[in-house]
C-alpha positions as CSV (number, residue, x, y, z in Angstrom):
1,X,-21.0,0.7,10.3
2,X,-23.2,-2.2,9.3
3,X,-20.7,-5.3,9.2
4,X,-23.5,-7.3,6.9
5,X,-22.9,-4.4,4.4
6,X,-22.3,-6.2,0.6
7,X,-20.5,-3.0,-0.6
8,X,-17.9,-0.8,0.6
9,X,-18.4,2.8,0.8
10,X,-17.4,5.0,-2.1
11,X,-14.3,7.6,-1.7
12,X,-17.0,10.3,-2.3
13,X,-19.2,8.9,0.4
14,X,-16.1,8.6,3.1
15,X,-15.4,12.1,1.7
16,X,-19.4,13.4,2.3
17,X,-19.1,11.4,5.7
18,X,-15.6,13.2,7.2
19,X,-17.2,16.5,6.1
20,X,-19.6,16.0,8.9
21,X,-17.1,14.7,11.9
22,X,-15.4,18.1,13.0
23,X,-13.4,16.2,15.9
24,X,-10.2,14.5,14.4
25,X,-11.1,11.6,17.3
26,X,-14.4,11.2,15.5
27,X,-12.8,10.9,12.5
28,X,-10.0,8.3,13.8
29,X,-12.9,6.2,14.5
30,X,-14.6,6.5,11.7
31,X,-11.3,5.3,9.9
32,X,-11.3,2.2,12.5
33,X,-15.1,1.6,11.6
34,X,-14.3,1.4,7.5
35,X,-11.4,-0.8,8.6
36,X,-13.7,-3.3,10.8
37,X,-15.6,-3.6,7.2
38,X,-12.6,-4.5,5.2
39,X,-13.4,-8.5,3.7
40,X,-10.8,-10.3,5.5
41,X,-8.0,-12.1,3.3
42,X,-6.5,-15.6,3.4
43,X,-3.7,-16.7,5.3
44,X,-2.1,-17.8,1.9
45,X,-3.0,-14.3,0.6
46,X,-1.1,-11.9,2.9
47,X,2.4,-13.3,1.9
48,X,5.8,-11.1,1.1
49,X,4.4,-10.5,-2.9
50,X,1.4,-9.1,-1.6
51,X,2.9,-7.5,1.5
52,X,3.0,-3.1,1.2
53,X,7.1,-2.1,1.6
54,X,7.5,0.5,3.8
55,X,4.2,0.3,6.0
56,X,5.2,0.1,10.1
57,X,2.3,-2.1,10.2
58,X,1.3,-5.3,7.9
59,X,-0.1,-4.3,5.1
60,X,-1.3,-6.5,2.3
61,X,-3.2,-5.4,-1.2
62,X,-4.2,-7.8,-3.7
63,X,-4.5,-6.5,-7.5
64,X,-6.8,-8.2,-10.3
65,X,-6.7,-7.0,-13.4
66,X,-9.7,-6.7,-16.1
67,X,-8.7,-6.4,-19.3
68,X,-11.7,-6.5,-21.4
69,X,-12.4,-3.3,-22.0
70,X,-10.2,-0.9,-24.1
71,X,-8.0,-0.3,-21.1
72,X,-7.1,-2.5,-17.9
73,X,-9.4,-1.9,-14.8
74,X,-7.9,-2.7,-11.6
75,X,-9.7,-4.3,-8.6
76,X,-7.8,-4.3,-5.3
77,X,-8.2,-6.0,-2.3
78,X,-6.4,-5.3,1.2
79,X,-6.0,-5.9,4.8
80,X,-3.5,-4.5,7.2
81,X,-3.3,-5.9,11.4
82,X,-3.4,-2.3,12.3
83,X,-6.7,-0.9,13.2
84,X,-6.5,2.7,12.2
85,X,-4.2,1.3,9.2
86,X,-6.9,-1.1,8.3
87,X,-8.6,2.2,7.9
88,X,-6.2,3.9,5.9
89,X,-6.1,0.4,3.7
90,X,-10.6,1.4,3.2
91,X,-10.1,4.8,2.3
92,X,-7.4,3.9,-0.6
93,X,-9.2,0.9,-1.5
94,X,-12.5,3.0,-2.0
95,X,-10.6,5.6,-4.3
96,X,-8.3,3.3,-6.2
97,X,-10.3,0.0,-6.9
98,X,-12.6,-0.4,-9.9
99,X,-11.0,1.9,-11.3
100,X,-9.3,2.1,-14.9
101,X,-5.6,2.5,-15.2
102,X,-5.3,6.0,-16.7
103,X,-7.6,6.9,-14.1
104,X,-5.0,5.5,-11.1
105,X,-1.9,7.1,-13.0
106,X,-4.0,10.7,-12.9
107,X,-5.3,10.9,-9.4
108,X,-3.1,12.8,-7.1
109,X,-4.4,11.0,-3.6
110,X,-1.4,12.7,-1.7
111,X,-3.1,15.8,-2.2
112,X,-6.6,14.7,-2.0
113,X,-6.0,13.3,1.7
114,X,-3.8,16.7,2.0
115,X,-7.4,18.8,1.3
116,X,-9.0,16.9,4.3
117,X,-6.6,17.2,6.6
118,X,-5.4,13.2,7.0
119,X,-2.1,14.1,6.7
120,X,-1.5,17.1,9.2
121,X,-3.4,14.5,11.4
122,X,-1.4,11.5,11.4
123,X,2.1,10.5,12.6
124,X,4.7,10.7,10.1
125,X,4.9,6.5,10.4
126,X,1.1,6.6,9.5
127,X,2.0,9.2,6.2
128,X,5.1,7.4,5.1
129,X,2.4,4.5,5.0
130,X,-0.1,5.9,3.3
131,X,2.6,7.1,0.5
132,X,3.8,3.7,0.1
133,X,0.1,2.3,-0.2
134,X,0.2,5.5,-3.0
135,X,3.2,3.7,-4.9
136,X,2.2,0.8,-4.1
137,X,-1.1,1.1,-6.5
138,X,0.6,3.2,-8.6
139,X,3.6,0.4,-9.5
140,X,0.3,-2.1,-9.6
141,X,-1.1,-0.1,-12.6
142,X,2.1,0.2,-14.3
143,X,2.7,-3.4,-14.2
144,X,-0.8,-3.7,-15.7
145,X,-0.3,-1.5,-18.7
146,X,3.5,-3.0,-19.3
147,X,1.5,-6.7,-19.5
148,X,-0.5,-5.5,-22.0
149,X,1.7,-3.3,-24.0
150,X,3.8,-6.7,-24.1
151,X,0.9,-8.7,-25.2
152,X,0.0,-6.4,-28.0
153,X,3.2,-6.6,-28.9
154,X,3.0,-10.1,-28.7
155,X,-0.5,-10.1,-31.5
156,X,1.4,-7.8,-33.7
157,X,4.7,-9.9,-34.0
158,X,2.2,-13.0,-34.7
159,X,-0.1,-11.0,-37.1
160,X,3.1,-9.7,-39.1
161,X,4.3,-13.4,-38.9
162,X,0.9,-14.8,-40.4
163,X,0.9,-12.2,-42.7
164,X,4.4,-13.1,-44.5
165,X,3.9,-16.5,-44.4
166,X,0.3,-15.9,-46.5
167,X,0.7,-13.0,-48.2
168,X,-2.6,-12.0,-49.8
């Protein structure tokens, strides 16, 4: 992997990629090689807020929101001090970020990573990991949506104050 690269790989293209490694050690380093590409985050960044629960290893994803379109889009960032976790930590960041929040609530990554074999091929630590990253971008978009379900709540409780107040 070139480290200089500006862009991470897409899921698609880590998909396209593992189709071609037959040898599960092949793969493994491949996973190792997305991880060495991951940006690293700040020392202030990887704190107990940003911290994944129920990873064996540190794992830390940081979530911006977008909320200029007609739905939130979700940006995430993440690093983990494990290398094949690291990994992992690419291969959800390349199928969750940039992506819109009713896209993150439909996809089933469980079973995509079940149709390529990841989890048969890692230890049930690694797979309870990988489940909690799951959640943990899951609870991220939910959070999202809640925000702005709150704020348009928010605009209508001013609008319907504005409204009596100057009734037109």
């Amino acid at each position: 992997m070139n480290k200089g690269r500006e862009m991470a790989a897409s899921f698609n293209e880590i998909m396209e990629n593992f189709g071609f490694l037959e040898d599960w050690e092949d793969r493994y380093r491949y996973l190792i090689e997305l991880g060495k590409d991951l940006p690293p985050l700040e020392e202030s960044e990887m704190n107990e807020d940003t911290r994944v629960k129920g990873c064996a290893s540190q794992v830390w994803v940081l979530t911006s929101i977008n909320n200029a379109g007609v739905e939130p889009v979700l940006s995430f960032r993440g690093q983990s001090d494990a290398h094949i976790v690291k990994g992992l930590v690419a291969l959800t960041l390349a199928l969750y970020s940039g992506r819109s929040a009713s896209d993150i609530l439909a996809l089933d990554a469980l079973d995509l990573f079940r149709r390529i074999g990841l989890a048969e091929h890692l230890t049930p630590q690694r797979s309870n990991g990988v489940r909690s990253m799951v959640g943990t971008y899951s609870s991220r978009c939910k959070g999202s949506l809640n925000h702005l379900i709150l704020d348009l709540a928010a605009v209508i409780r001013i609008r319907s104050h504005i409204l009596t107040m100057n009734p037109t």
